[in-house]
SEVEXPA-892340 format. One record per atom (N, C-alpha, C): x, y negated, z. Coordinates in pm, whole numbers, plus 50000, padded with zeros to 5 digits. Layout:
N
XYZ...
//
This chain:
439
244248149712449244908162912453245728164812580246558153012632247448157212755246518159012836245198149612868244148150712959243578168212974243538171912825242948184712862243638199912885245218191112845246138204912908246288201513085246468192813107246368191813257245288196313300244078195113283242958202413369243398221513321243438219813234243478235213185244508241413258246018229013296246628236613381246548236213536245398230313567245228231613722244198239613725243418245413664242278255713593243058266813618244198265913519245098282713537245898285013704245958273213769247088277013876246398276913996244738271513952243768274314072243408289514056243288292013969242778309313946244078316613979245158314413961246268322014004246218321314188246438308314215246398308914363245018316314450244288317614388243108320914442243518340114441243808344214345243758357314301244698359914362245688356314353247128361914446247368356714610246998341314627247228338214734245658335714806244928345414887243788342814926243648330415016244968325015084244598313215172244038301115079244608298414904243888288214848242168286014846241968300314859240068297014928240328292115067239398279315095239098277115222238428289715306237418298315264236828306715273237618321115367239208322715344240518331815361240898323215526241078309515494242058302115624240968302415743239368300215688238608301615801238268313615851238408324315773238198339215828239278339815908240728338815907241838341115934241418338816100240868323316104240898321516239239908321816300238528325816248237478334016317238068351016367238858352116279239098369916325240068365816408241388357616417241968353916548241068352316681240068339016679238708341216758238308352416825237938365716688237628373816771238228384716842239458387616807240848394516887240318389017014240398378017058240628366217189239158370917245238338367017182237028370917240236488379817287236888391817181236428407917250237408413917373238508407917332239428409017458239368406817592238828397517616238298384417720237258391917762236168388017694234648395017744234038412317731235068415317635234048431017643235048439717668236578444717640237798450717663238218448617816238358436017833238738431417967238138441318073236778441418115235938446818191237318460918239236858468818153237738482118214239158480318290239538469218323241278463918317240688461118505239508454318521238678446818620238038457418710238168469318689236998473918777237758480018867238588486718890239528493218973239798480919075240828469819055240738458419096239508451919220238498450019151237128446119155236828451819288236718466019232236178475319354236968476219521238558476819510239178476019600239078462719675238728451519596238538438519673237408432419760236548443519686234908438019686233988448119770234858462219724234028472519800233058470419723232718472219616232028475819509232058490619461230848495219505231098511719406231188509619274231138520719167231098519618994229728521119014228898522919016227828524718962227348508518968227668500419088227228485119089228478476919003229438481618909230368475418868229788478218704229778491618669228898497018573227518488818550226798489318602225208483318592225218471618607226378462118603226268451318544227048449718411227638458318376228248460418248226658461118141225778471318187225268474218131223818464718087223848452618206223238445018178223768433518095224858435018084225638426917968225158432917824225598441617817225338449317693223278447217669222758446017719220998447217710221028431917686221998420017737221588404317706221908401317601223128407017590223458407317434222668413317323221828422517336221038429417210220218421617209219378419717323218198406617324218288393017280219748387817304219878374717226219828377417069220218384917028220978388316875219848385316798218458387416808217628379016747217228365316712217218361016848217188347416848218188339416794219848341616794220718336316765220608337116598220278348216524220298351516388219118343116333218448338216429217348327116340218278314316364218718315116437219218297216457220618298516369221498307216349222258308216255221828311316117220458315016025220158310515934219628300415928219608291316017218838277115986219948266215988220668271016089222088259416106223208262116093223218278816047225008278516043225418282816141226768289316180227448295616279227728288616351228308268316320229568267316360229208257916523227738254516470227558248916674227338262716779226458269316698226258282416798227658286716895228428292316806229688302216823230308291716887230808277616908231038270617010230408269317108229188264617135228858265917234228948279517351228628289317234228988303617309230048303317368231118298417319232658297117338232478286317440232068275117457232108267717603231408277917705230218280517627229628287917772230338299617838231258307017753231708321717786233058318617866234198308817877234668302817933234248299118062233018290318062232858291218198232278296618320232078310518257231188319118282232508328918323233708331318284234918334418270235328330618382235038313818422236128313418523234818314518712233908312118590232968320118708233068331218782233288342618710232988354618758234558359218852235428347918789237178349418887236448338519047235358336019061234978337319202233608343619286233178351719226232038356319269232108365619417231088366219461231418375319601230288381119682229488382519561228088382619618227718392219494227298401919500226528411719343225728405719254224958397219339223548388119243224538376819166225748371219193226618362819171227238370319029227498384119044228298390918954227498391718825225868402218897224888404318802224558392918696224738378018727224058368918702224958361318581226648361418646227638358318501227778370918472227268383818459227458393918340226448389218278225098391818274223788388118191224538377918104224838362118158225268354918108226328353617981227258363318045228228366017929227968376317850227098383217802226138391917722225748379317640225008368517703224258364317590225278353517515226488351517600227888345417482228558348717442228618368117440228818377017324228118376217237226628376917243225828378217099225978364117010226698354317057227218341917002227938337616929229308349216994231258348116946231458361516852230688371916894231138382516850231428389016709230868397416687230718403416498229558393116459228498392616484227158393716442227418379216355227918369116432227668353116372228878357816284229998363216335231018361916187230858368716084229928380016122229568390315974228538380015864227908371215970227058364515924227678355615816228738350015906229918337715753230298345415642230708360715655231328366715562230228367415438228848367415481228168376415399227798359515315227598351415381227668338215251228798330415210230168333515278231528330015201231698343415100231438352615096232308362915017230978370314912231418374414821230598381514747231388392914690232348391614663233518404314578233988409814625234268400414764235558407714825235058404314942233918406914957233658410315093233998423515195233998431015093235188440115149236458438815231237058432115161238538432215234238228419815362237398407915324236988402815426236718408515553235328417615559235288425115686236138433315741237138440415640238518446715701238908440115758239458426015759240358415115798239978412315939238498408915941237488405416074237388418016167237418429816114236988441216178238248447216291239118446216207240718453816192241208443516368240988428816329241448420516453240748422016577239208423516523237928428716663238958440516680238998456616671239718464416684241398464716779241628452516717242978449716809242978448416933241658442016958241598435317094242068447317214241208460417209241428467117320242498476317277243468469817205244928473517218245678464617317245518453417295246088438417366245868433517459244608435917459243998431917591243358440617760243698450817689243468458717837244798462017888245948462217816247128458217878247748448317945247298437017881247408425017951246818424218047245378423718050244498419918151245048427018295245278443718244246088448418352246908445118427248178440618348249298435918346248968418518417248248408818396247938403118473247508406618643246548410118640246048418818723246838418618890247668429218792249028437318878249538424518955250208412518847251038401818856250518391318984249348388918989249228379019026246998381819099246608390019064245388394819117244338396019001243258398719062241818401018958241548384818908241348377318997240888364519026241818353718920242798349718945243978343818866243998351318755243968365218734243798366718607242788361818516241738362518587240498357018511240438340618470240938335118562241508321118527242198319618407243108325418392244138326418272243628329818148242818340618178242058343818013240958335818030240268326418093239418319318069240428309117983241448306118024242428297217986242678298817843243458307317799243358315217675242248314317608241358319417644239608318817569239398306617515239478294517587239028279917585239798274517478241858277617498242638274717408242308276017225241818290117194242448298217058240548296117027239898298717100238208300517024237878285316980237808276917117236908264017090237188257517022238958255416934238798246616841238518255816696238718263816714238608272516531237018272716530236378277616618235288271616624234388259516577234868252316667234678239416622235068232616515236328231316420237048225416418237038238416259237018248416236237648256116129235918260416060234978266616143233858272816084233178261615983232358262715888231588256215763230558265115741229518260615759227908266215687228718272315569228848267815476228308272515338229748268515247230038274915167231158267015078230758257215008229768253914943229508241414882230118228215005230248228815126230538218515232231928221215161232538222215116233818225115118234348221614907233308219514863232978220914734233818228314627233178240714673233728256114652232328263414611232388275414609231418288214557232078295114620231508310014656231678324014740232628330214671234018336214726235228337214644236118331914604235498318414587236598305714564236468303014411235978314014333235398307814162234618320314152233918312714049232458325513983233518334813891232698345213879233018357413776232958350113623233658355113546233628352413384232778353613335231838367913376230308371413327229038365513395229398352213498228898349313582228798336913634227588327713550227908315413582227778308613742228398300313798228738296013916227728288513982226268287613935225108283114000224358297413979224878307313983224248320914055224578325014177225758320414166226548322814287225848315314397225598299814394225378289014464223928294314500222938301514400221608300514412221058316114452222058324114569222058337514591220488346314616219928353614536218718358314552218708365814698217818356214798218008366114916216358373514941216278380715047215098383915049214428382615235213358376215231213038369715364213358379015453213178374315607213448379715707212118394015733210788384115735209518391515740209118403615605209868398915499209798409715420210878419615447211618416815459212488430315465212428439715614212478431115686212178444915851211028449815801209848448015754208728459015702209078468615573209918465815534210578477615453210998490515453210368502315423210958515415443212618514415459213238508715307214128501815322215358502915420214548491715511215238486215590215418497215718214018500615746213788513715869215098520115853214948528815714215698539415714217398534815724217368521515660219028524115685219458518915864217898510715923218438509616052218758522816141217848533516073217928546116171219108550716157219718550816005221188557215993222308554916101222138540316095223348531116187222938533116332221598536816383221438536516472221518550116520221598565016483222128573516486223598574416560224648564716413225558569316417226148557716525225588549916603225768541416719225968551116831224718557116832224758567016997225498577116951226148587016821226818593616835228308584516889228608575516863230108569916878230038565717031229098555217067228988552617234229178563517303228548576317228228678591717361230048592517316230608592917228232108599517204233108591817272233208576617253233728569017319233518568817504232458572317517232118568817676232608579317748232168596617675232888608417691234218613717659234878598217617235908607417523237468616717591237328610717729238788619917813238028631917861236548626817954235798642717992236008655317900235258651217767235178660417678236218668617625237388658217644238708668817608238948674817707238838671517820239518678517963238428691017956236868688317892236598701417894236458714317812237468712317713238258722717628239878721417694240068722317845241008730017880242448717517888242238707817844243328695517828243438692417935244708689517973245018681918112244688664418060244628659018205243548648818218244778640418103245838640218124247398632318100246748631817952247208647817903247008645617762245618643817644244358644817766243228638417684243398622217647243738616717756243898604217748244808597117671246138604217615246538598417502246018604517363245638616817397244728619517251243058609717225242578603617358241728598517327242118579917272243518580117315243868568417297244228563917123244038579217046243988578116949243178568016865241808570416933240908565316847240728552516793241318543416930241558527216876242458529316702243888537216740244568534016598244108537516485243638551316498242658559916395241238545716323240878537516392239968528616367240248516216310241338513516371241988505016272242658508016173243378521816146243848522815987242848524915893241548529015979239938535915924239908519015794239708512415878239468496515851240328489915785241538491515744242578487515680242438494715539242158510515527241748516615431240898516015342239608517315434238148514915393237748503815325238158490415415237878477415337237948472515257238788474215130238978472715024238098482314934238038494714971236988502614897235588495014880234848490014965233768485414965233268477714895234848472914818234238460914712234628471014533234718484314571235058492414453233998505414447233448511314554232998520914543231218519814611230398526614543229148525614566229128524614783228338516114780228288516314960227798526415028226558537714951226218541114980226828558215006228028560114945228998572914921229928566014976230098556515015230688556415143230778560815284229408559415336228898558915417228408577015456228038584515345228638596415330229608600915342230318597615326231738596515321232228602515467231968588415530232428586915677231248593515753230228597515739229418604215813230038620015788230208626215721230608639415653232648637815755233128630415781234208631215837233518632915947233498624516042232568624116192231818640616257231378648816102230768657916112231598669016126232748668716016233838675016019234918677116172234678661216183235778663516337235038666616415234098670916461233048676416597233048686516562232558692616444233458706416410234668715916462235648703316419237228710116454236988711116588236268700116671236798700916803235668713016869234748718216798233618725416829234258739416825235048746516740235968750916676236938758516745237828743716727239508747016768240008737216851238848730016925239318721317058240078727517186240088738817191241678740417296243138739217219242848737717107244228736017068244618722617089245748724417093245698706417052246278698916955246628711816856246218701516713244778699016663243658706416749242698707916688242018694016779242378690516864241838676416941242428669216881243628666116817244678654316786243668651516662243378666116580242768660816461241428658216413240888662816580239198655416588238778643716646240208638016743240408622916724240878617116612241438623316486241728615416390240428611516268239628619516286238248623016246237248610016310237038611516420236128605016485236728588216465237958590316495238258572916494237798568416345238648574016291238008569716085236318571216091235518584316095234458578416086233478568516163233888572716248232808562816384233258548416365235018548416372235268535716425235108521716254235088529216202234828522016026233798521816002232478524916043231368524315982230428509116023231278504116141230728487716154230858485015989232208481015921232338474315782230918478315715230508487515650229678490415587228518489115667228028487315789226878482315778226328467415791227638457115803227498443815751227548445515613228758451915539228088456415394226768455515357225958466715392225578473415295223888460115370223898454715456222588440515529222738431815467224118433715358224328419915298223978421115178224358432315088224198440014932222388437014962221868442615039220188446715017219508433915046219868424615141219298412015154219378396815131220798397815092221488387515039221778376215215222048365215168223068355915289222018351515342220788343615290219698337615344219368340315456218728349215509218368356415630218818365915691220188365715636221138374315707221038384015867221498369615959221598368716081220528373316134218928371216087217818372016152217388389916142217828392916001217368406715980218528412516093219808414716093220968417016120220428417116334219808403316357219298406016482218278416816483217088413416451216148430216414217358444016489218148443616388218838455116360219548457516545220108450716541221028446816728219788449216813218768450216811217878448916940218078467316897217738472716805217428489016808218658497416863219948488116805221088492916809221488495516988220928481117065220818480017169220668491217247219048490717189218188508417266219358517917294219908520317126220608536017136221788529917261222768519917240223728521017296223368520917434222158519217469221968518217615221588532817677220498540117634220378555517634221358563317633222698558217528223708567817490224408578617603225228568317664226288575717801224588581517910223768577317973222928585317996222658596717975221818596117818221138606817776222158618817746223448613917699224338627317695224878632617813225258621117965225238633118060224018634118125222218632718058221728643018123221418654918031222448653817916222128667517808223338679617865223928674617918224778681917900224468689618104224248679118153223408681618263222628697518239221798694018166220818702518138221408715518095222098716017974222558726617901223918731217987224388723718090225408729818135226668731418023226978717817984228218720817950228748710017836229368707517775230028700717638229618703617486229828719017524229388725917380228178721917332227248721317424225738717417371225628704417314226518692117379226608676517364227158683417199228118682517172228898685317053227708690716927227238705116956225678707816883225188696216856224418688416982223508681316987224148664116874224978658916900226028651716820225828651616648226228666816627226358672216494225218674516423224368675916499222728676816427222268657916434222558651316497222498636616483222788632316331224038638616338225078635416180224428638616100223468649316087223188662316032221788651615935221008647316086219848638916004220218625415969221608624615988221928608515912221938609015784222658617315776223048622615567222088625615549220818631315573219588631415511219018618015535219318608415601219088594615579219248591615463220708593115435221128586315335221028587515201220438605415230219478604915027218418602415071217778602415187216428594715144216998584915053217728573215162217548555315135218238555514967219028563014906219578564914787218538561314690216858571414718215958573514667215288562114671215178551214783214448541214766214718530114644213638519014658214308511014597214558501014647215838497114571216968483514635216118473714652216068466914769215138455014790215158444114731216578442214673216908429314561217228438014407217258449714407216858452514248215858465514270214808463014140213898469514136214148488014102215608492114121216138508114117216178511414273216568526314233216998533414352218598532514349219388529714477220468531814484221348536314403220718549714434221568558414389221558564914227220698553814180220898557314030219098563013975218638566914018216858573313995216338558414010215128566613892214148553413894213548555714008213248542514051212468538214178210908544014159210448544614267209068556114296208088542314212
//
């Protein structure tokens, strides 16, 4: 009897600590410092850039267009790795990858603080593209989606919310370095930094799977739910699911609402300055959008583990639609900009959460990474077309108003995405989403 009140009471004070204090999951302490990780990371490699080019150019005699077009070949190494990496992270786990990325991006870091030659520049951008697709969301959405099952929600808030921070923190700093001491020494320093806070959490904090840890997803099974369901997660292959209507349709959604946010983001001081804003005050109304994205994400994340994913995602598409509206509207005002940056940041900048969501709900953890790459190469396309194709639309049409049209009819065929994919059926249950029997 004492034997079995003692288990019963480390039974009750493990379920208490778990429910109230999320650090008693191992699952909580290693997110904690993957999303530290990625503050540091996106900061470093993808935020930084804009802090660098002003700098850059005066030293180097570099125009933007050759400072730009290696940005942009960063961004194309990175979509192209994201496949490859998502097979080797369903076969082995995050935790050698995302280090090594982390050695390589470091020294690729303190590379590019001496380059002096364009082919020198071109060559550690490519490079550090492909040790973004390493450090970034993709491998940590990847841990979330086989540590968490319930509360994967508030998980990706947690991960999302800190990515988000970065180009609060870090384009000040980097600046602020910069200023202090040059382009060059700065880059030293955040290579410094980088090497410090990534390579050991990395190394040293990431775990394949909770069973290494001899745990289950959550830290205990459900009551209605015995704990070798959990362990034995129904996933669905890599090769079956990219041939899935399925899958198409919800890649087109996300990939939609990609090039609407890259044009909004890439356009976002032009576009106000061209409803009449002085340059001063676009730029703190556009500076909105970082905060607007992170309260988006602080909000949202917890919903995800309460409300259908898919009226979510409505949700935030139907805002997005709303604020291009206001600003379509009543953009010389400037409550009417303040509140179509408050619009755009919530929907655009929150809809990452839900689409690690909703890759994880339809396919389960197994082949996560690999489908999830699929997805990054298309995503790629749009984000690469994006800033282009909208200034040669606007090129064309002569003006903003038309981009804005053109935007809103994007939105327009997303939400008809999204009763299609409602209508399909769930790839791991034999219904439709949204409640109808499956065809």
């Amino acid at each position: 009897m004492p034997h079995h009140n003692a288990v019963a009471e480390r039974t009750t004070v493990h379920t208490l600590l778990t429910r109230w204090l999320p650090s008693a999951y191992y699952g909580w302490r290693m997110l904690t410092g993957v999303a530290i990780a990625q503050l540091v990371s996106w900061g470093v490699l993808y935020y930084g850039f804009s802090a660098l080019m002003i700098p850059m150019h005066d030293s180097l005699q570099w125009d933007t267009v050759t400072l730009t077009g290696a940005y942009s070949l960063m961004l194309l190494s990175m979509g192209l790795a994201a496949f490859p990496f998502g097979r080797i992270i369903d076969r082995f786990g995050a935790r050698w990858l995302m280090s090594a990325c982390s050695l390589m991006a470091v020294l690729l870091v303190l590379a590019w603080s001496q380059v002096s030659a364009v082919w020198q520049f071109y060559a550690v951008m490519i490079g550090i593209g492909v040790a973004c697709a390493g450090v970034l969301y993709d491998p940590a959405f990847a841990i979330v989606a086989v540590w968490f099952r319930r509360y994967r929600g508030r998980a990706l808030a947690l991960l999302t919310f800190w990515g988000a921070l970065a180009s609060v923190v870090f384009i000040p700093l980097t600046s602020w370095l910069t200023t202090q001491w040059g382009w060059r020494t700065a880059l030293v320093i955040l290579a410094v930094v980088l090497a410090v806070v990534t390579l050991p959490i990395h190394l040293i904090m990431v775990r394949r799977h909770p069973a290494d840890v001899g745990d289950v997803p959550d830290g205990e099974a459900p009551r209605d739910e015995p704990v070798q369901s959990l362990q034995a997660d129904t996933s669905v292959p890599a090769a079956t699911a990219v041939r899935g209507r399925y899958f198409m349709v919800m890649t087109g959604i996300f990939a939609l609402s990609t090039f609407v946010g890259v044009t909004l983001t890439t356009h976002a001081v032009p576009l106000l300055v061209a409803f009449d804003h002085a340059p001063t005050t676009a730029s703190w109304v556009a500076a909105l959008f970082g905060l607007m994205s992170l309260t988006g994400r602080v909000v949202v994340g917890p919903l995800v583990d309460r409300i259908a994913l898919w009226r979510l995602l409505r949700i935030l598409l139907g805002i997005q639609f709303v604020g291009l509206g206001i600003l379509l509207l009543a953009g010389h005002a400037l409550a009417g900009a303040v509140l179509y940056m408050v619009c755009v940041g919530i929907g655009v900048g929150t809809v990452t959460i839900l689409r690690a969501a909703m890759l994880a709900d339809a396919y389960g953890h197994a082949a996560y990474a690999t489908i999830g790459g699929v997805q990054n190469v298309v995503f790629m396309l749009f984000r690469t077309i994006a800033p282009l194709g909208a200034s040669l639309w606007i090129s064309y049409w002569h003006g903003y108003r038309a981009l804005l049209e053109l935007l809103m009819g994007l939105v327009i065929v997303a939400l008809c995405g999204v009763i299609w994919l409602v209508r399909l059926p769930h790839p791991r249950r034999n219904t439709a989403i949204g409640g109808a029997a499956a065809d």
